[in-house]
BAMIVO-15677 format. One line per 5 residues: number of its first residue (from 1); for each residue y, x, z of C-alpha. Coordinates in steps of 0.001 Angstrom, whole numbers. Each point is the difference from the previous one (the first is absolute). Example, Ala and Ser with C-alpha at 12.3 -4.5 7.8 and 13.67 -1.06 7.14 Angstrom:
// residues 2
1 = -4500 12300 7800 ~ 3440 1370 -660
This chain:
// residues 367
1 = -15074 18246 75706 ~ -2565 -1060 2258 ~ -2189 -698 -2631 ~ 29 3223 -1162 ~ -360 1797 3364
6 = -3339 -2576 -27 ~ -1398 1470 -2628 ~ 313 3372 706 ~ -1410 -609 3776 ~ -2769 -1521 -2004
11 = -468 2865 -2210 ~ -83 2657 3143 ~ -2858 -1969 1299 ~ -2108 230 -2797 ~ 1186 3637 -627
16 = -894 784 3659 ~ -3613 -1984 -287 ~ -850 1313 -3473 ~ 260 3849 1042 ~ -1644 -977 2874
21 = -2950 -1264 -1859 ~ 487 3635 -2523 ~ 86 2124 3324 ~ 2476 1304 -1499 ~ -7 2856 3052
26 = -3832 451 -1035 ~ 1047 492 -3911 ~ 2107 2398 1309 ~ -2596 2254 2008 ~ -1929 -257 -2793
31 = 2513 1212 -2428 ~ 848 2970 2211 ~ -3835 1205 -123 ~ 188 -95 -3177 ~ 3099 2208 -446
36 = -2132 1975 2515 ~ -2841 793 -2827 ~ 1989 -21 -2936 ~ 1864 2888 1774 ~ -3334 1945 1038
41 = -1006 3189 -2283 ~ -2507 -610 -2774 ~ 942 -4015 6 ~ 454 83 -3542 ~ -3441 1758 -1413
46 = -1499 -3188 228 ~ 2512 -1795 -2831 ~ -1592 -3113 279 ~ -638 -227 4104 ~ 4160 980 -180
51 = 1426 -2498 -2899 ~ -1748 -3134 2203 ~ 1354 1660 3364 ~ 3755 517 -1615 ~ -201 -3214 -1953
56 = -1385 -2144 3615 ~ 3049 2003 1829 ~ 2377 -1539 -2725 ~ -1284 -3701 397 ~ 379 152 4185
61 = 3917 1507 -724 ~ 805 -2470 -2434 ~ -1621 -3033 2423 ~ 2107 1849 3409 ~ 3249 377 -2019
66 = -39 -3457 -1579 ~ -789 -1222 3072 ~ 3051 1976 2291 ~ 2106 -411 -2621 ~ -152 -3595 -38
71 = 422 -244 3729 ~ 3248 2446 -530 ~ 1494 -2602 -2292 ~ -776 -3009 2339 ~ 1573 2044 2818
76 = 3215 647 -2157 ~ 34 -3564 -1271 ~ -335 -762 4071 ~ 3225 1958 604 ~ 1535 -1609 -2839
81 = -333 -3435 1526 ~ 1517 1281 3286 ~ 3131 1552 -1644 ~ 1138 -3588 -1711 ~ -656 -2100 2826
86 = 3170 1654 1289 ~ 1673 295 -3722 ~ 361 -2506 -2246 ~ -521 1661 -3639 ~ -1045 -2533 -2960
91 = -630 3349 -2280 ~ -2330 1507 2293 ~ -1551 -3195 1492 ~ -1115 -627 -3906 ~ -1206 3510 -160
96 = -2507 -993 3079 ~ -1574 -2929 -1175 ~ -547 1902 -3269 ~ -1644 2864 2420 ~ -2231 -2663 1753
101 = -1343 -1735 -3434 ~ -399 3213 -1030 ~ -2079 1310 2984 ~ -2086 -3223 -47 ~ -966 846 -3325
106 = -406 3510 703 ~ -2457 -904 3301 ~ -2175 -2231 -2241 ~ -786 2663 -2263 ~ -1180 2151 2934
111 = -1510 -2913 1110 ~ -2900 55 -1959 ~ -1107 3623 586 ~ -494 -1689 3744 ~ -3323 -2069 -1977
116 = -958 3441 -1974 ~ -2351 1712 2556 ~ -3174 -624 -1608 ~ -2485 3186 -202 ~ 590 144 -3744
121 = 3592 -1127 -405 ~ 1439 3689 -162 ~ -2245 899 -3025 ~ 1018 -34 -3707 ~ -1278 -3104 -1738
126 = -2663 -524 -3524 ~ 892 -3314 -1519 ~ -2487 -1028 -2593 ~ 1516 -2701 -2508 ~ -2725 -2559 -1681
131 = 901 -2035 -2513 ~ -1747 -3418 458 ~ -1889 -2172 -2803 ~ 2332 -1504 -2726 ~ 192 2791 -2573
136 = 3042 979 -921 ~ 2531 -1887 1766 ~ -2245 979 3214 ~ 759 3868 -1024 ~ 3758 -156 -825
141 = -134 -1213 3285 ~ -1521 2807 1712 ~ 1926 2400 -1707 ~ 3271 -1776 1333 ~ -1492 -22 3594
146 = -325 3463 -174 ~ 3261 1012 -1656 ~ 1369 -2190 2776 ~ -1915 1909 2979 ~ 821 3673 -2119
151 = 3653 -823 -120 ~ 206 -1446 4028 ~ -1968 3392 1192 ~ 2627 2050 -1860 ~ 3382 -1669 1390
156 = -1473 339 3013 ~ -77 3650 -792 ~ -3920 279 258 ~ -2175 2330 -1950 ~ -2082 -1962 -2574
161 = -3304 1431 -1847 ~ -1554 -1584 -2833 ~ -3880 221 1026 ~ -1379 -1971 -2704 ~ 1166 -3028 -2791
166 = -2458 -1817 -2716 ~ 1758 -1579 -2026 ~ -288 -3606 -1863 ~ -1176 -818 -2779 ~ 3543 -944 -1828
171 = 2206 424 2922 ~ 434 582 3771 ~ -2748 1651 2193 ~ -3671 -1041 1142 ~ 567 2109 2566
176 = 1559 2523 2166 ~ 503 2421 2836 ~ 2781 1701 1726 ~ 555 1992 2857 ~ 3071 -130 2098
181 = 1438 2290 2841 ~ 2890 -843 1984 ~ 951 -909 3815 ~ -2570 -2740 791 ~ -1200 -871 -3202
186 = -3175 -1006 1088 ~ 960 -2088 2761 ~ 2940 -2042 -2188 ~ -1650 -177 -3590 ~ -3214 -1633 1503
191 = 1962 -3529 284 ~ -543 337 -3587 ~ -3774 33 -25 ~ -1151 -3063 -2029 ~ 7 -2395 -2705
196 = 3523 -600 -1832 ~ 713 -3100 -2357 ~ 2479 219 -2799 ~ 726 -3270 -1879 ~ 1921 -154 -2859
201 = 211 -606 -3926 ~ -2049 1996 -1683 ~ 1108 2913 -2868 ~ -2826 695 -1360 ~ -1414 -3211 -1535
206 = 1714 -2056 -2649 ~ 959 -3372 1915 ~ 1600 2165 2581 ~ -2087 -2337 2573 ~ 710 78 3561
211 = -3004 2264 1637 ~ -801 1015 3314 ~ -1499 4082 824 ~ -1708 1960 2748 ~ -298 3389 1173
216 = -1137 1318 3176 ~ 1692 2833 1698 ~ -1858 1924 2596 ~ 1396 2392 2312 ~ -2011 2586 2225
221 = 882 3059 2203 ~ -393 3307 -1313 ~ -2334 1528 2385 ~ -1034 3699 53 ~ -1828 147 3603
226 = -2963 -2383 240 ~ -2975 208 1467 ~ -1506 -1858 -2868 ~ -3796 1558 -1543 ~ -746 -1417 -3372
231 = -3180 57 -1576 ~ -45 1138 -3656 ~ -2475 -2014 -824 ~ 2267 -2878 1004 ~ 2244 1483 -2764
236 = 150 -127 -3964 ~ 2344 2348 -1546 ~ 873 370 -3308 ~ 2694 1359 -2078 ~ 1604 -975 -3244
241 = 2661 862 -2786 ~ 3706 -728 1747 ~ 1483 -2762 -1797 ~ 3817 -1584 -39 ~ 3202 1926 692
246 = 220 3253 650 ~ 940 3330 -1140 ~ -1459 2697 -2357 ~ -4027 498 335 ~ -678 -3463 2377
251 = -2319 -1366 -2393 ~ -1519 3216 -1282 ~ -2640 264 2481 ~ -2420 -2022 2043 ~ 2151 1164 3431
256 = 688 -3896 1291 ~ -2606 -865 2600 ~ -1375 -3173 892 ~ -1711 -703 3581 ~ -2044 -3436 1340
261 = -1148 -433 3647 ~ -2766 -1259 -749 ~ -903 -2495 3107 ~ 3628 -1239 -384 ~ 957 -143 -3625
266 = 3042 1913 687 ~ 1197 1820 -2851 ~ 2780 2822 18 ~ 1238 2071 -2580 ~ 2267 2764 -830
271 = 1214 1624 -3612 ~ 3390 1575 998 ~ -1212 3462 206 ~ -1048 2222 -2995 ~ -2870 859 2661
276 = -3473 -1517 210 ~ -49 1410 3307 ~ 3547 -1225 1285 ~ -658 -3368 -1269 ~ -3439 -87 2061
281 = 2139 1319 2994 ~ 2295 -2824 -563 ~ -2451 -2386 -582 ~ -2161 640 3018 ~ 3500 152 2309
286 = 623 -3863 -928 ~ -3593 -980 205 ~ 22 1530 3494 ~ 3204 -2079 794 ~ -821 -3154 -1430
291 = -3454 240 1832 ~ 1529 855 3662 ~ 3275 -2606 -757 ~ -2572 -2704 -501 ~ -2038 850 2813
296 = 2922 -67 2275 ~ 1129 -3248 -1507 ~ -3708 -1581 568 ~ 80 1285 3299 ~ -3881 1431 -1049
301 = -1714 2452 2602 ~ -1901 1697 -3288 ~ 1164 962 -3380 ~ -3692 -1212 -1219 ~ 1331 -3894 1274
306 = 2193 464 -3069 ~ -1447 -2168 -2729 ~ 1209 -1769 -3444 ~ 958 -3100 1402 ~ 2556 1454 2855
311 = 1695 1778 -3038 ~ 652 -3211 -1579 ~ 1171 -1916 2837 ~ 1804 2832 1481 ~ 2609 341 -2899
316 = 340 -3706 -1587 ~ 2634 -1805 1361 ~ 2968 -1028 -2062 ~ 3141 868 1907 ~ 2872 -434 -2241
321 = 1266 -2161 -2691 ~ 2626 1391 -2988 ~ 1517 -3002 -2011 ~ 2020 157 -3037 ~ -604 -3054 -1511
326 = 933 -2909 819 ~ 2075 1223 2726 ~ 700 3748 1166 ~ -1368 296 3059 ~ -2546 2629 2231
331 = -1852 -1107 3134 ~ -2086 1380 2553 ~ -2372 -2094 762 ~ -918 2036 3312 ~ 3247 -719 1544
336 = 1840 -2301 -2204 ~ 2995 2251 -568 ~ 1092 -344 -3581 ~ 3215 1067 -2292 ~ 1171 -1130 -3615
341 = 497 3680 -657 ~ -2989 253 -2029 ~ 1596 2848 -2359 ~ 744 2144 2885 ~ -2903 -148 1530
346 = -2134 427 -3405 ~ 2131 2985 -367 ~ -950 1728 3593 ~ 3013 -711 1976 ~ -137 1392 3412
351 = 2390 -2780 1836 ~ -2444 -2803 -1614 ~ -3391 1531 352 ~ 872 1487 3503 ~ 888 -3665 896
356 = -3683 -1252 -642 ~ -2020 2747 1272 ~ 2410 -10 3395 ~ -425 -3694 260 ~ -4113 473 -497
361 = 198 2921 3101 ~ 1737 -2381 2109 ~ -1923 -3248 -739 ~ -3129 2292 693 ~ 1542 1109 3231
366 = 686 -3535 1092 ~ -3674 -1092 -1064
């Protein structure tokens, strides 16, 4: 019993520091001036001014309520405690310690919102999926990285867009791009940014030999304001016949565009779009993002410090090992947390992956 009423004494000290730290009474003014203008005449005639208002108002209610309602369960979990230290019931005594795991669990999942206030966080996310050298085996491998990050985004309920794929030769991708909108995708999916390992026994070559593969995942905000000024002369554009999957009329015209920052060497792409137009829209959005992600991350005063060889270092560190052969095994190698549950997590399980990109925010937070 007392152990119990420890841990939930524990747990209403965090609670109490962690909205302290959200102002949660702040979130709350906030969220009533917003109410405030989405109530005033004529809020809606700018559509796009009034979906980022609404959808901002929806993020602070979900972050109070979770919040509250967390602190209403500890409270009743509180009273709980009080009741059977006068009355001895086995039944309902079982049915607390089951409430406490429970909320312990439930607490570290909130827990890591507490390490998501970076100025990007909120934003959707473009992951860009590169196979690395090794031909074939390096491509399967890309396209299973992807599949992998495709099927996590939509258990978690997030909406997932195709941007742009090129595929291999004989199998898998060279490359590709998605975009990703959800609560925080930004701030949780860019744990994943870097280089990840897969070792295992090859399929595609006749001794079935054991082979290692790369590909590097990168993960940057999708950012609409910037103050960024780009000169086109800096840029190289050009456009070219859609090629891999896709539906009726993709590879009938020359509507995929291609564009290089030229001081750099970034190159961004986009072919989802029937468009020439929309694909250089959605081109120059994740240029504009990659450019102002990795001038955050170099902590540069001017986007003109940006040159080839930050690009490189900025995104090639190996992070994460997948073995299948000898042993079944993956590891991060950021924070050493591992699990033999290499299918699940190949397959985009949300328990598993959630596991290593929570354990990255904390070590982070620690560091």
């Amino acid at each position: 019993m007392q152990d119990a009423k420890d841990q939930i004494e524990k747990l209403e000290k965090e609670v109490a520091d962690a909205m302290s730290f959200l102002n949660i009474p702040g979130l709350k003014e906030e969220k009533v001036g917003l109410e405030e203008q989405m109530q005033a005449p004529g809020f809606w005639d700018d559509s796009t001014k009034a979906q980022k208002v609404a959808k901002h108002h929806g993020k602070l209610e979900q972050t109070i309520n979770d919040w509250e309602g967390f602190k209403g369960e500890l409270y009743y979990a509180q009273e709980l405690i009080e009741v059977l230290s006068e009355v001895e019931d086995e039944e309902t005594f079982n049915d607390l310690k089951a409430k406490v795991a429970e909320l312990e669990k439930k607490y570290e999942g909130l827990e890591v919102l507490l390490y998501l206030n970076g100025q990007y966080d909120g934003l959707p996310a473009i992951m860009n999926i590169h196979a690395g050298a090794g031909g074939t085996d390096a491509q399967d491998w890309g396209e299973m990285v992807l599949r992998m990050y495709m099927r996590y985004a939509e258990e978690k309920e997030w909406k997932v867009t195709l941007l742009e794929r090129s595929d291999g030769e004989s199998a898998g991708i060279k490359s590709a791009s998605i975009r990703i909108e959800g609560n925080h995708t930004y701030g949780l999916l860019k744990e994943e940014s870097g280089v990840h390992r897969l070792v295992r026994l090859s399929p595609f070559n006749s001794g079935n030999t054991r082979e290692t593969s790369f590909a590097r995942v990168e993960v940057i905000p999708e950012i609409e304001n910037h103050e960024l000024e780009l000169d086109e002369k800096d840029l190289r554009i050009d456009v070219f016949r859609s090629s891999g999957k896709g539906g009726q009329s993709v590879n009938t015209t020359d509507s995929a565009v291609r564009i290089t920052h030229i001081p750099t060497g970034i190159v961004v792409q986009c072919q989802n779009e029937r468009s020439q137009l929309q694909n250089k829209q959605n081109a120059m959005k994740t240029l504009i993002s990659k450019l102002v992600a990795l001038k955050e991350k170099l902590q540069l005063a001017e986007l003109g410090e940006i040159k080839g060889s930050h690009v490189e270092n900025a995104w090639g560190n190996q992070i994460r090992s997948y073995v299948l052969h000898p042993y079944q095994m993956v590891k991060d190698h950021r924070t050493n947390h591992e699990t033999s549950q290499v299918d699940a997590v190949l397959g985009g399980d949300v328990n598993e992956i959630d596991l290593f990109i929570e354990k990255s925010l904390k070590s982070k937070s620690k560091k």
